[in-house]
Backbone as a ProteinNet text record, in pm:
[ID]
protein_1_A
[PRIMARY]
XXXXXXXXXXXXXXXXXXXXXXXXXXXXXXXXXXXXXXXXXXXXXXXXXXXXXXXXXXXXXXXXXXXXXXXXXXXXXXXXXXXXXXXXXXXXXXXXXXXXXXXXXXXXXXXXXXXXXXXXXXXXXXXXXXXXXXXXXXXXXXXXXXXXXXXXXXXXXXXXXXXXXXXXXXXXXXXXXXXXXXXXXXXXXXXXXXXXXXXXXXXXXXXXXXXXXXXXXXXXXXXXXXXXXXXXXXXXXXXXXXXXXXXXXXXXXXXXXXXXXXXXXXXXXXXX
[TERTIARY]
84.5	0	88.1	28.3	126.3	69.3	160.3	137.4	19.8	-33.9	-165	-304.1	-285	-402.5	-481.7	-592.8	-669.3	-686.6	-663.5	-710.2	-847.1	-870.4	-1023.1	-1030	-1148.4	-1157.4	-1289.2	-1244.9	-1372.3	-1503.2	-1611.8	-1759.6	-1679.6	-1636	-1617.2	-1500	-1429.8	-1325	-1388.5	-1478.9	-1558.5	-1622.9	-1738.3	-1819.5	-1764.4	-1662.6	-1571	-1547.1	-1494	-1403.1	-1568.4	-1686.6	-1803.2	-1856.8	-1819.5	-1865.9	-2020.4	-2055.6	-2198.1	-2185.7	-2252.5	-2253.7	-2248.1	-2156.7	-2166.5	-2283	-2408.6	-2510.9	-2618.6	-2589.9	-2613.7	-2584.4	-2458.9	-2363.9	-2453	-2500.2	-2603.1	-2701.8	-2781.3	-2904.8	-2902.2	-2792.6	-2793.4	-2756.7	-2670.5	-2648.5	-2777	-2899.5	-3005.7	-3115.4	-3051.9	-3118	-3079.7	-3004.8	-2925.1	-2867.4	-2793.8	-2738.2	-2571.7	-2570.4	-2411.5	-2378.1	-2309.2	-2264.5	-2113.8	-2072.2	-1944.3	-1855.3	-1781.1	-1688.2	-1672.5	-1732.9	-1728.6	-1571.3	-1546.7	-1403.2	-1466	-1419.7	-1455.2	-1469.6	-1456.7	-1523.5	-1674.2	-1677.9	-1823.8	-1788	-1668.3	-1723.1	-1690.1	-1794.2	-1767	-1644.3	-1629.1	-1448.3	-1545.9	-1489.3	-1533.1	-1417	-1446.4	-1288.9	-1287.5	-1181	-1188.9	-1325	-1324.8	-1468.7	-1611.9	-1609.7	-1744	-1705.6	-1602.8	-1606.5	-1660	-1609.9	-1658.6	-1832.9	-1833.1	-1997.2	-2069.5	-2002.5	-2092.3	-2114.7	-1981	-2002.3	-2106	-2129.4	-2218.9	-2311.3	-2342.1	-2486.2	-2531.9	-2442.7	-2420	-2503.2	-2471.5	-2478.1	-2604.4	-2637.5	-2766.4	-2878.4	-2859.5	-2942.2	-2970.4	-2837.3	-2798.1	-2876.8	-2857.9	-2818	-2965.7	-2944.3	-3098.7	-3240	-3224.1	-3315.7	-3401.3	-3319.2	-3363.7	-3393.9	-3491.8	-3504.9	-3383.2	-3399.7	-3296.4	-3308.1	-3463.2	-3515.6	-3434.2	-3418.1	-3422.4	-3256.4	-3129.6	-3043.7	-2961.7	-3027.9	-2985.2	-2958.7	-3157.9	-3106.5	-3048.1	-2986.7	-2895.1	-2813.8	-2716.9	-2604.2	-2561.7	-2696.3	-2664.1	-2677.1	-2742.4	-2732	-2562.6	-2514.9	-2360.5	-2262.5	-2316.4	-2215.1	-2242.9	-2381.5	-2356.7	-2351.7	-2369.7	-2329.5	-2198.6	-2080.1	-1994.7	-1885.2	-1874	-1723.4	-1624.7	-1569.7	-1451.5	-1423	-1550	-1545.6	-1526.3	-1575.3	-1566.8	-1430.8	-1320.1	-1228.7	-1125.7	-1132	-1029.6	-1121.4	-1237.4	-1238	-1163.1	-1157.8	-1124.1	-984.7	-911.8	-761.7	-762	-903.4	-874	-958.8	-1078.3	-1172.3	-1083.7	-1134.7	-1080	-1131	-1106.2	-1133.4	-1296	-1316.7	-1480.1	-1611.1	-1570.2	-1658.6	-1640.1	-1561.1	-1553.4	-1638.7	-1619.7	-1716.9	-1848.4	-1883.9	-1997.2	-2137.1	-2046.3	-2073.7	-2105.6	-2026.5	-1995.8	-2141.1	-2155.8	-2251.7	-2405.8	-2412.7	-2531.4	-2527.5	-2444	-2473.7	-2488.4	-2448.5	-2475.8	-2648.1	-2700.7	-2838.7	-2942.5	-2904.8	-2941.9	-3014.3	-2948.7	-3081.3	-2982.7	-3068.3	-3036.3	-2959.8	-2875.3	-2847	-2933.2	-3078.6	-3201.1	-3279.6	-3310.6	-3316.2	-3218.8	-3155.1	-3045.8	-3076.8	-3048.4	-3049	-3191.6	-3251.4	-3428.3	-3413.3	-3393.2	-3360.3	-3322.9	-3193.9	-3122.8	-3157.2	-3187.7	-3265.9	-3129.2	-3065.3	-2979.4	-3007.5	-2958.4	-2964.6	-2863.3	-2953.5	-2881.7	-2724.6	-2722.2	-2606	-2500.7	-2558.7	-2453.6	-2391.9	-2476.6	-2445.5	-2334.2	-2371.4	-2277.9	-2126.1	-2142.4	-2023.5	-1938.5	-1989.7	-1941.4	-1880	-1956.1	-1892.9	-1791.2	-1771.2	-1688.2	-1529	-1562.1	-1447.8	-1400.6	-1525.8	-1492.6	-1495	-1610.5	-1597.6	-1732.5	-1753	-1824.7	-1953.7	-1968	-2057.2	-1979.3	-2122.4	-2098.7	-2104.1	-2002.9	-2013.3	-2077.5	-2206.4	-2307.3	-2363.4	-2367.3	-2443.7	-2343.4	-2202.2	-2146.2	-2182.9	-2195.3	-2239.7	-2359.5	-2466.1	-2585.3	-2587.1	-2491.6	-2467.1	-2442.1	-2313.2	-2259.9	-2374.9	-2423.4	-2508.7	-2622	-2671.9	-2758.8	-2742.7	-2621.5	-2560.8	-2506	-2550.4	-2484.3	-2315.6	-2283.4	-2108	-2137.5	-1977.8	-1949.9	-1820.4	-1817.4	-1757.2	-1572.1	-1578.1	-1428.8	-1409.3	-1498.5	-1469	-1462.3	-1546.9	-1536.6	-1433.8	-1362	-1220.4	-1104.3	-1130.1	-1041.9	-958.2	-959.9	-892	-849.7	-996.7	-995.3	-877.2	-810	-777.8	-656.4	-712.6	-602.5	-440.5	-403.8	-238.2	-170.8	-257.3	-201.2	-104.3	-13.4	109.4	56.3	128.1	73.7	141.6	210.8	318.9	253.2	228.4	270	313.4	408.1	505.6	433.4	538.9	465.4	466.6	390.9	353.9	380.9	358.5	295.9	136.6	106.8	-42.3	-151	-219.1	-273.6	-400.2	-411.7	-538.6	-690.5	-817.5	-881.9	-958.5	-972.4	-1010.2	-1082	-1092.1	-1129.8	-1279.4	-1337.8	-1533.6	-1561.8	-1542.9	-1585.2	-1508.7	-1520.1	-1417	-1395.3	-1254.5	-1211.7	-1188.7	-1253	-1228.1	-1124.1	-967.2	-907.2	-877.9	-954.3	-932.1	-763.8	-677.7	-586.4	-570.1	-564.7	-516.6	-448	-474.4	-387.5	-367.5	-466.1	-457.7	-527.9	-529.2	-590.5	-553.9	-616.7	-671.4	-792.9	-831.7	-991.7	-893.9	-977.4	-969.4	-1046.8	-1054.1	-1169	-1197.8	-1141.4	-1150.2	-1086.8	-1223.3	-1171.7	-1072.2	-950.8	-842.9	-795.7	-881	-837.2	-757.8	-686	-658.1	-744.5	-837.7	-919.1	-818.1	-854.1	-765.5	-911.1	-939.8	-1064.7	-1062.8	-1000.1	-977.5	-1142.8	-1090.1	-1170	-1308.6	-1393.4	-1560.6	-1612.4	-1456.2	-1537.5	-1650.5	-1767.4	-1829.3	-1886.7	-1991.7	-2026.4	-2175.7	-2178.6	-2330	-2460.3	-2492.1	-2623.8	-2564.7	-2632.7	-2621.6	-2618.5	-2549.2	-2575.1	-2548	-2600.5	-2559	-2534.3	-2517.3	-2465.6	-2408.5	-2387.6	-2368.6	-2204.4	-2206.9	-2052.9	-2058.4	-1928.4	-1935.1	-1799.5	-1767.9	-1643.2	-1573.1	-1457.5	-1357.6	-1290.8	-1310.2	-1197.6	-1120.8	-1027.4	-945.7	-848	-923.1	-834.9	-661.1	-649.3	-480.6	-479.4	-591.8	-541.4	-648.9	-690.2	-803.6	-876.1	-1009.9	-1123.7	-1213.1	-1333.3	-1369.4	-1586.5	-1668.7	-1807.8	-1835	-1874.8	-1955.2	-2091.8	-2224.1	-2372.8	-2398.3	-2420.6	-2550.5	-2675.8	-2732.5	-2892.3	-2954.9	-2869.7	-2924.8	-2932.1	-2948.7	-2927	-2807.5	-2741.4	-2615.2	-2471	-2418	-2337	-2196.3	-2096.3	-1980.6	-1872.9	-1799	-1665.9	-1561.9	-1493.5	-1332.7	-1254.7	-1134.7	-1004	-900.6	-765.8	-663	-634.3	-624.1	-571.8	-742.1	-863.6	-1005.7	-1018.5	-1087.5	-1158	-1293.5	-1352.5	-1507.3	-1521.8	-1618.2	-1675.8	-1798.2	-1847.2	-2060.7	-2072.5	-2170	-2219.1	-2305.3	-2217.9	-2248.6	-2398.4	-2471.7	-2610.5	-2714.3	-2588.3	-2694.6	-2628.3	-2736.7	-2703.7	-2622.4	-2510.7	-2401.2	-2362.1	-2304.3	-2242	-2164.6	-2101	-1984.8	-1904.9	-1857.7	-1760.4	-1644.6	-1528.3	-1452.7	-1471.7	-1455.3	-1460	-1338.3	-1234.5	-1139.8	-1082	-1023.8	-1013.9	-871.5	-814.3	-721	-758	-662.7	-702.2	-751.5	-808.3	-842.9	-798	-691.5	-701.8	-720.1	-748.1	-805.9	-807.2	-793.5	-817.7	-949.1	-951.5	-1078.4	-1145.7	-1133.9	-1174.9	-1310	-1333.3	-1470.1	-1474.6	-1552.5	-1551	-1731.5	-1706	-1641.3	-1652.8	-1569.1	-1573.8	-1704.9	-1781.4	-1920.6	-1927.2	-1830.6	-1855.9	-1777.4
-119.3	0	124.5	218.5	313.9	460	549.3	629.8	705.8	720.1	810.2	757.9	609	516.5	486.4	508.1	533.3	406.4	384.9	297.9	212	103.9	8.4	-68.6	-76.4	-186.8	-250.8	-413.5	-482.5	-481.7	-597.7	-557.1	-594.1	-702.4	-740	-647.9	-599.9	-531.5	-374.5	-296.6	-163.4	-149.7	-359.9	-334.1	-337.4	-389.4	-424.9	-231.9	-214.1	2.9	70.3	-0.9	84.7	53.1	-68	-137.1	-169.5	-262.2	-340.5	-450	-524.5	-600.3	-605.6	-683.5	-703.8	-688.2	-748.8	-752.6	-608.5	-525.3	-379	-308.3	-348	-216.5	-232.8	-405.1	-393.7	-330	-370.5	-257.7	-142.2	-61.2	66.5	56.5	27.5	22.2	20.6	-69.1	-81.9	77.6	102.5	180.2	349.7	352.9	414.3	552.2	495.8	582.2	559.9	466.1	474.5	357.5	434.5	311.8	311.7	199.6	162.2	145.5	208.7	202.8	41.6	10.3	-107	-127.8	-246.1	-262.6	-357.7	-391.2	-393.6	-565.1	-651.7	-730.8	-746.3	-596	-580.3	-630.8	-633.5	-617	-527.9	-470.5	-345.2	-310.5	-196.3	-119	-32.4	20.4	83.4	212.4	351.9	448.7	477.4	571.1	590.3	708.5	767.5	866.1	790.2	673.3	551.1	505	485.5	440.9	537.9	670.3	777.5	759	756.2	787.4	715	575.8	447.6	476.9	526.4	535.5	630.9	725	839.9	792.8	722	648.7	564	512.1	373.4	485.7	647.4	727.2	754.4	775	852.4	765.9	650.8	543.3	503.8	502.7	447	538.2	627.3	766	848.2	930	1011.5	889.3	761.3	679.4	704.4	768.3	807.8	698.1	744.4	626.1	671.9	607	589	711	803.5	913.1	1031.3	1011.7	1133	1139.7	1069.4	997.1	1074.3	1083.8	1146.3	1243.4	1319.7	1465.4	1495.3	1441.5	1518.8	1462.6	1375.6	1401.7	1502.6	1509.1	1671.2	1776.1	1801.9	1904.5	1947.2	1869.5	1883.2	1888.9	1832.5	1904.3	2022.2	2056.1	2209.1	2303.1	2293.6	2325.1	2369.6	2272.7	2266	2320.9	2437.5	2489.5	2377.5	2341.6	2301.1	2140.7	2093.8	1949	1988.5	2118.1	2102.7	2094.8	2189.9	2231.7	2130.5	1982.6	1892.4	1787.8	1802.3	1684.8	1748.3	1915.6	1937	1881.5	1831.5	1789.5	1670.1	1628.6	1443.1	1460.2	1517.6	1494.6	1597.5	1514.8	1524.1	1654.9	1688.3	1825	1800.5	1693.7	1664.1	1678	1598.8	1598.5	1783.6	1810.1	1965.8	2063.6	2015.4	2130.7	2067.2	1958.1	1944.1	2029	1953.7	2034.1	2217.3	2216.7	2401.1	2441.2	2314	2395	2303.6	2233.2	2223.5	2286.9	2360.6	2468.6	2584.5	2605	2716.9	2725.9	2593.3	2597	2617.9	2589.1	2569.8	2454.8	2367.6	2230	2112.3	2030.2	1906.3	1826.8	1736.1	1592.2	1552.6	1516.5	1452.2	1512.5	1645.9	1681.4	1692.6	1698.4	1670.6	1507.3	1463.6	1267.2	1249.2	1278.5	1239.4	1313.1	1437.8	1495	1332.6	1362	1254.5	1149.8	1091.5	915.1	837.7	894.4	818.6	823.3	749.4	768.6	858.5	934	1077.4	1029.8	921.3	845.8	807.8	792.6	805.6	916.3	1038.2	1132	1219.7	1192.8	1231.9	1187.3	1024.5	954.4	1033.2	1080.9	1158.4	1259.5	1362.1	1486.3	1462.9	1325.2	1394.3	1290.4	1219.1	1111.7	1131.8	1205.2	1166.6	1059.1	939	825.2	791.7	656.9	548.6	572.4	631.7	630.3	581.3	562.2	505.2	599.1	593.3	679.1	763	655.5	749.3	844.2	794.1	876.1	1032.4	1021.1	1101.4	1218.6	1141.5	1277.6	1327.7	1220.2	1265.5	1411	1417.8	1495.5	1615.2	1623.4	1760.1	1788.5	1694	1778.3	1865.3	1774.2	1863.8	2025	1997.3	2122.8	2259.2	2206.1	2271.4	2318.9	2147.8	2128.4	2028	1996.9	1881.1	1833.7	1674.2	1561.4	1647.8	1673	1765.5	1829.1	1949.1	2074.4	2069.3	1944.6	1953.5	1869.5	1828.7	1760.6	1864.2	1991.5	2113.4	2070.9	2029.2	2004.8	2106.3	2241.4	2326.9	2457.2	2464.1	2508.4	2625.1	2735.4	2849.7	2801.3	2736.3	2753	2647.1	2550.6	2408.9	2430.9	2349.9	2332.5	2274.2	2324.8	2283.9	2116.1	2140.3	2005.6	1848.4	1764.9	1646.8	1528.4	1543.3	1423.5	1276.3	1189.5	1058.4	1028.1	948.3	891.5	992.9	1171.6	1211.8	1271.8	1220.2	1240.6	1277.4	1339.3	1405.6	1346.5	1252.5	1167.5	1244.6	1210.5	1191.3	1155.6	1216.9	1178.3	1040.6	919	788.7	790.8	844.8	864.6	719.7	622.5	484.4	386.5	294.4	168.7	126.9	113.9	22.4	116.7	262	360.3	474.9	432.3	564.1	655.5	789.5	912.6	981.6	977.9	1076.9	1165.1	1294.9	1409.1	1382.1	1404	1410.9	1602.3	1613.3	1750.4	1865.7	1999.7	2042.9	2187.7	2279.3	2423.4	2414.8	2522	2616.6	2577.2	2512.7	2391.1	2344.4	2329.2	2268.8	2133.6	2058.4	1941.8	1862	1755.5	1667.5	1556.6	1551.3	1480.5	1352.9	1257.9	1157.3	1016	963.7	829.6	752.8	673.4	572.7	430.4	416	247.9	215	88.7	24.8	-102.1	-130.2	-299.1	-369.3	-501.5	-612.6	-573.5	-580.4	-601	-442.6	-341	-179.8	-162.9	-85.9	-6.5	91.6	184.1	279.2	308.8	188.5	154.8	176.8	262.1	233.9	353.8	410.1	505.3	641.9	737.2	877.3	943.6	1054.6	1150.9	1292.6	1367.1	1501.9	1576.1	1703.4	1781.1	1739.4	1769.4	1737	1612.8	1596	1498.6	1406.6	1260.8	1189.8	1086.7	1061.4	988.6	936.5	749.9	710.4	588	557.1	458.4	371	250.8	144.1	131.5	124.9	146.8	-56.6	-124.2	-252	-308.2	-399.2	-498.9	-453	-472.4	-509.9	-408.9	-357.7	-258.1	-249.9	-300.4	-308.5	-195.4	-151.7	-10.4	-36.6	15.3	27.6	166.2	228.3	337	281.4	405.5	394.5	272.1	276.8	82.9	-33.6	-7	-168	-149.2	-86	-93.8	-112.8	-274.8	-306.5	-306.5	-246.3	-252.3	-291.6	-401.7	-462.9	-414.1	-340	-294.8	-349.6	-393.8	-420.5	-323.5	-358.4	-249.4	-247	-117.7	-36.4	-28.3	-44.9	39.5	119.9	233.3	338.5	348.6	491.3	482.5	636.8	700.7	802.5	831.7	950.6	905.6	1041.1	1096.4	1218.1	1184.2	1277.7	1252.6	1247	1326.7	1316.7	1177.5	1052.3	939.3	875.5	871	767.9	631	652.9	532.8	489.9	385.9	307.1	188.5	166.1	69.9	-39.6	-120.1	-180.2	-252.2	-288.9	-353.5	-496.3	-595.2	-721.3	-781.2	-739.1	-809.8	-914.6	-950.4	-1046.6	-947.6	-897.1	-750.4	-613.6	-496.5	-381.6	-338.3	-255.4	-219.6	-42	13.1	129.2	192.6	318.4	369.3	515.3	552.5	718.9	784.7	875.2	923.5	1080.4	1140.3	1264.4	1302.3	1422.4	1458.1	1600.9	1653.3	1811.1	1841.7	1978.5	2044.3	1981.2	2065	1944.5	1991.5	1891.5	1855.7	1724.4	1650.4	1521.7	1610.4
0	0	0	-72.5	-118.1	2.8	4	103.3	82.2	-22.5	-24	-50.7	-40.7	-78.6	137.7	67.4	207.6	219.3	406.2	476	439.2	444.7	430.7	515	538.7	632.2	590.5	611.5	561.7	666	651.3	759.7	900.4	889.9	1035.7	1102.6	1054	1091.4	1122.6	1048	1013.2	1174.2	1224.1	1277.5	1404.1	1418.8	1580.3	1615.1	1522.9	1525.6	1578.1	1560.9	1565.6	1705.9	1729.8	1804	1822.5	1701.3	1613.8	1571.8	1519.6	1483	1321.4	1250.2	1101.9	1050.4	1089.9	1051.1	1048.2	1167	1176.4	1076.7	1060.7	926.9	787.9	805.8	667.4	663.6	773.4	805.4	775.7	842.4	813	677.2	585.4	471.9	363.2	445.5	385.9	390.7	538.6	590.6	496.9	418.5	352	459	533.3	616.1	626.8	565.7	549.1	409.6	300.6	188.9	220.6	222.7	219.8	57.6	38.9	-81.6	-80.9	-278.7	-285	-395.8	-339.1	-454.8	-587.1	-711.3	-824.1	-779.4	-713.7	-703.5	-631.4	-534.7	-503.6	-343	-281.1	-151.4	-102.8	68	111.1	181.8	185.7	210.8	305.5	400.1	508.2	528.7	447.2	507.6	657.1	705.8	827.7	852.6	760.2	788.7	787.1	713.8	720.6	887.1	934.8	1060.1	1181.1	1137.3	1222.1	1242.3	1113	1085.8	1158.2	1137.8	1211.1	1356	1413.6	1578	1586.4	1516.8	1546.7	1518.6	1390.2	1399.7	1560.1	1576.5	1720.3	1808.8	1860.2	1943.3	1931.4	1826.7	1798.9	1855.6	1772.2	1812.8	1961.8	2034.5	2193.4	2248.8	2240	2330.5	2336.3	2213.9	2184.7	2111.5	2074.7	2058.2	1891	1798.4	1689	1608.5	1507.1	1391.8	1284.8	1172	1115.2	969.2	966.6	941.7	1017.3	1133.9	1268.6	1238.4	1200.1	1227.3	1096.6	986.4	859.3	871.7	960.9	933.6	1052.7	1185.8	1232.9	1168	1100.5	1085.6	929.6	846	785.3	852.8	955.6	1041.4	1114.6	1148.7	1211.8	1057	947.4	828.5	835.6	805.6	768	882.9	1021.9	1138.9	1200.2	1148.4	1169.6	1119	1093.5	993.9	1052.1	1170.2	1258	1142	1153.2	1087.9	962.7	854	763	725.2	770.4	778.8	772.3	851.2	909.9	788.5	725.7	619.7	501.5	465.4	367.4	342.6	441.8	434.3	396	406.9	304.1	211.9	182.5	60.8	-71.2	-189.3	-265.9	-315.8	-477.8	-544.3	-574.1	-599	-690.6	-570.6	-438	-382.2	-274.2	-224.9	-205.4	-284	-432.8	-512.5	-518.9	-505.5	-501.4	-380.1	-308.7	-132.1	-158	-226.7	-198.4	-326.2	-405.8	-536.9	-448.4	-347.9	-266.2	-204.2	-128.9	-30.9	-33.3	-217.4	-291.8	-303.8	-326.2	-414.4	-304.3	-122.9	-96.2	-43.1	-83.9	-57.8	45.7	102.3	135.6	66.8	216.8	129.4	25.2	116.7	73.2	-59.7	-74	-154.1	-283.1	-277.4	-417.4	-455.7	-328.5	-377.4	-460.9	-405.5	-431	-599.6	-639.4	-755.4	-880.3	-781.9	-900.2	-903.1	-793.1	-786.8	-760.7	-603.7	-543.2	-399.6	-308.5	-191.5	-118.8	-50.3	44.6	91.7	122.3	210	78.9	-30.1	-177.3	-181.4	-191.3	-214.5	-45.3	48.8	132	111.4	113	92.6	-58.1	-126.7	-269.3	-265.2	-137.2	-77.4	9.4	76.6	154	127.5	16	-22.7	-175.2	-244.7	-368.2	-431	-390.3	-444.3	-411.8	-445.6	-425.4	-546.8	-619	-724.4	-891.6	-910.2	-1085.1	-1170.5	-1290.5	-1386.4	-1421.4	-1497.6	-1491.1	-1410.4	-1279.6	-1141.9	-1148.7	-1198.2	-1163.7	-1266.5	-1372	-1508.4	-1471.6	-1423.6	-1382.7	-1263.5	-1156.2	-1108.6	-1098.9	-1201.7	-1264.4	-1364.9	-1419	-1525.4	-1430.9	-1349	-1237.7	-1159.1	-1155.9	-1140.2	-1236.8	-1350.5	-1466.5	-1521.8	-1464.8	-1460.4	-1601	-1566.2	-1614.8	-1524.5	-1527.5	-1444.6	-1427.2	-1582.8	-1626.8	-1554.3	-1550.5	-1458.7	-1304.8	-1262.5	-1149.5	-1098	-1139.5	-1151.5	-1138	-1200	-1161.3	-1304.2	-1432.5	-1553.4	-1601.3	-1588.4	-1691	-1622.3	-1481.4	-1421.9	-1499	-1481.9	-1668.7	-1601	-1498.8	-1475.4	-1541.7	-1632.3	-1646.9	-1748.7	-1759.7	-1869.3	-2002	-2111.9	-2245.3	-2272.5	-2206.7	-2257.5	-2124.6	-2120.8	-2030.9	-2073.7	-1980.4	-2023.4	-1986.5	-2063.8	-2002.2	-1890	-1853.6	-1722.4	-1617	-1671.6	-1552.9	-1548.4	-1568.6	-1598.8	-1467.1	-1477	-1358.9	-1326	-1258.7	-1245.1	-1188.2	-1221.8	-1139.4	-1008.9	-902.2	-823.2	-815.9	-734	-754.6	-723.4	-813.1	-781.7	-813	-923.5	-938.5	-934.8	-838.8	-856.9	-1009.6	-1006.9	-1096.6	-1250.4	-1220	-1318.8	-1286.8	-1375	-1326.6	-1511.6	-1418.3	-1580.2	-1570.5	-1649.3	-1668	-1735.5	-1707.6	-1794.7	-1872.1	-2056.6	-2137.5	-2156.5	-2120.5	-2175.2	-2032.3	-2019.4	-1888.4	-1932.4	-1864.3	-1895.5	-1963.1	-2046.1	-2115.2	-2223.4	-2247.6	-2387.2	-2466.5	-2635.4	-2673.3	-2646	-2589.7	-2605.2	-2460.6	-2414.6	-2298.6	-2377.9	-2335	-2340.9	-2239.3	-2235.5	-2102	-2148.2	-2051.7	-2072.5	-2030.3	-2014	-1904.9	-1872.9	-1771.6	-1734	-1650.6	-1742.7	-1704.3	-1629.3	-1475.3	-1458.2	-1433.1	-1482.8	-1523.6	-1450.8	-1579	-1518.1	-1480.6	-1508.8	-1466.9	-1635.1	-1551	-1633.3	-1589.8	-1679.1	-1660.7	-1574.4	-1560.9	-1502.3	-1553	-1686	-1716.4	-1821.3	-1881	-2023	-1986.2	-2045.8	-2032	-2173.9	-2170.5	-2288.3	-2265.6	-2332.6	-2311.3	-2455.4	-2485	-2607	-2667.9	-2787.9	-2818.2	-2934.9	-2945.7	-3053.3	-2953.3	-2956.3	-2886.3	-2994	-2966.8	-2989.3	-2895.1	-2917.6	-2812.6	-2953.1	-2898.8	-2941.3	-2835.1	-2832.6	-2791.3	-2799.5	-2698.6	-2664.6	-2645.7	-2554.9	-2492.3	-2387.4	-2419.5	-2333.8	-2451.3	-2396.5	-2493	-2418.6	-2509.2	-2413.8	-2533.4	-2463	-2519.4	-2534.4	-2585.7	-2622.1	-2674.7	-2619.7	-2662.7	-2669.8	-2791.6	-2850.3	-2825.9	-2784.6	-2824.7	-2749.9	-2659	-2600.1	-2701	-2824.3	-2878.4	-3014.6	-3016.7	-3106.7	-3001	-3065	-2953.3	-3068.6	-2991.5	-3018.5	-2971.5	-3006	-2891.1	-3003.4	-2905.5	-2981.7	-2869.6	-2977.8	-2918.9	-2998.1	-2965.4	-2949	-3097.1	-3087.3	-3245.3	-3295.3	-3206.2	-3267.7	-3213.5	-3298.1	-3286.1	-3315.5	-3202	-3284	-3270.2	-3340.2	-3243.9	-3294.4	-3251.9	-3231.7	-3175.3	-3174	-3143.2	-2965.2	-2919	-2821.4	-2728.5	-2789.7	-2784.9	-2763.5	-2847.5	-2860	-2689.6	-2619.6	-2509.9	-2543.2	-2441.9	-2467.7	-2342.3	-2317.9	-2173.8	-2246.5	-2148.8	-2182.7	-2032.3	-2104	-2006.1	-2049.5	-1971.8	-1983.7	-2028.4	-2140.9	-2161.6	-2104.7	-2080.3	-2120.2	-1960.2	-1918.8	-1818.9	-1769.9	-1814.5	-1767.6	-1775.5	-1785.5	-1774.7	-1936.5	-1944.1	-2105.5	-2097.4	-2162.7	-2163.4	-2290.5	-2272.3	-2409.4	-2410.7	-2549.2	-2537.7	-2564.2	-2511.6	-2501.1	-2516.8	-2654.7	-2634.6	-2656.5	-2575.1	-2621.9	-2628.7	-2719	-2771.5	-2820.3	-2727.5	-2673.9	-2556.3	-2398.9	-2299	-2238.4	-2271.6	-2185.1	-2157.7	-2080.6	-1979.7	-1904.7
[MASK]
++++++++++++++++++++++++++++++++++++++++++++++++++++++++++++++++++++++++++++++++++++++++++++++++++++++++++++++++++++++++++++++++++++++++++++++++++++++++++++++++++++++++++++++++++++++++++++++++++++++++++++++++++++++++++++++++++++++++++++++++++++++++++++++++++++++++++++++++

């Protein structure tokens, strides 16, 4: 484990730090009060801020006797309550979920209200603000588009100080919003054009279809990689294919390949 890769902890390990039972953490999980970062085989990862959370759930419950309704909205009440907490998460949450936070607290609204908008659970969407992760592709475009972003911008890409030149393999990644999906900067500043690398490991996809303005180009670098238009035009490229398609027609995709599949990926103008 490398020095900037966050701590996990699996159920039984999450529920001992909470002091619950394995079987609780599902509940609440059901209860959508806490999602645990899943890894690309699909089991739950627990960060150290999911552990926080849990004890405070444990409290609420113990202590003041709340349902699992009562339980949400205080613990959005102590986010937006709290400058002190905001302050000591901003030192671990990433660039994506920070601006998210700041463009809900701009609009005014709830966890709950934003989630209910998009058709996710409030406890998705917290875990998003304050990690930068645990959602699907799609959910994530769905987001920024809600906001009148895009996934790009709120990544900080378009940022006017960036260098014209990047060298290899230093590429400026994306924050880790979906397992098993990492984006790299090929390109960054007010630009016509989103410039990414994708590295797709085994079984990542996009989770269901999205669209948006623009026209895209990707080309297969390696693995195998499905592509669906329109929901029923299916495309499997392997390395040295290309496609591109107007971005308008709803598309989703996934990795085929039994390794990583990487690929290039532009889209113009940048609206993902």
């Amino acid at each position: 484990m490398n020095d900037t890769e966050p701590v996990r902890y699996k159920v039984a390990e999450a529920a001992r730090l909470a002091g619950v039972s394995a079987s609780t953490l599902r509940l609440w999980e059901s209860q959508g009060l806490v999602v645990p970062f899943r890894s690309v085989t699909g089991h739950r990862q627990y960060s150290a801020d999911d552990v926080a959370r849990l004890k405070r759930i444990s409290w609420f419950r113990a202590e003041r006797g709340l349902n699992p309704a009562a339980i949400r909205e205080a613990l959005e009440a102590e986010d937006l309550q709290d400058p002190a907490a905001d302050a000591a998460e901003a030192g671990i949450s990433s660039e994506i979920g920070r601006r998210l936070r700041s463009l809900r607290h701009a609009s005014g609204k709830t966890l709950d209200q934003v989630a209910t908008d998009i058709g996710i659970t409030a406890s998705s969407l917290s875990t998003l603000e304050r990690t930068s992760q645990g959602v699907s592709f799609k959910t994530l475009h769905d987001i920024a588009d809600y906001y009148g972003t895009t996934a790009s911008r709120l990544s900080g890409e378009d940022r006017p100080e960036a260098s014209v030149l990047v060298r290899s393999g230093e590429w400026r990644a994306w924050p880790a919003t979906t397992p098993g999906v990492t984006v790299q900067l090929l390109a960054e500043g007010p630009v016509m054009m989103d410039c990414h690398r994708f590295i797709l490991a085994p079984g990542a996809t996009s989770e269901g279809a999205y669209s948006h303005d623009g026209e895209e180009f990707l080309h297969v670098l390696a693995g195998r990689l499905e592509l669906v238009l329109d929901f029923d035009q299916f495309f499997d490229l392997g390395p040295g294919d290309s496609l591109y398609f107007k971005s308008r027609r709803a598309h989703s995709w996934r990795n085929r390949h039994d390794g990583d599949t990487i690929l290039l990926w532009i889209n113009t103008p940048p609206t993902f």
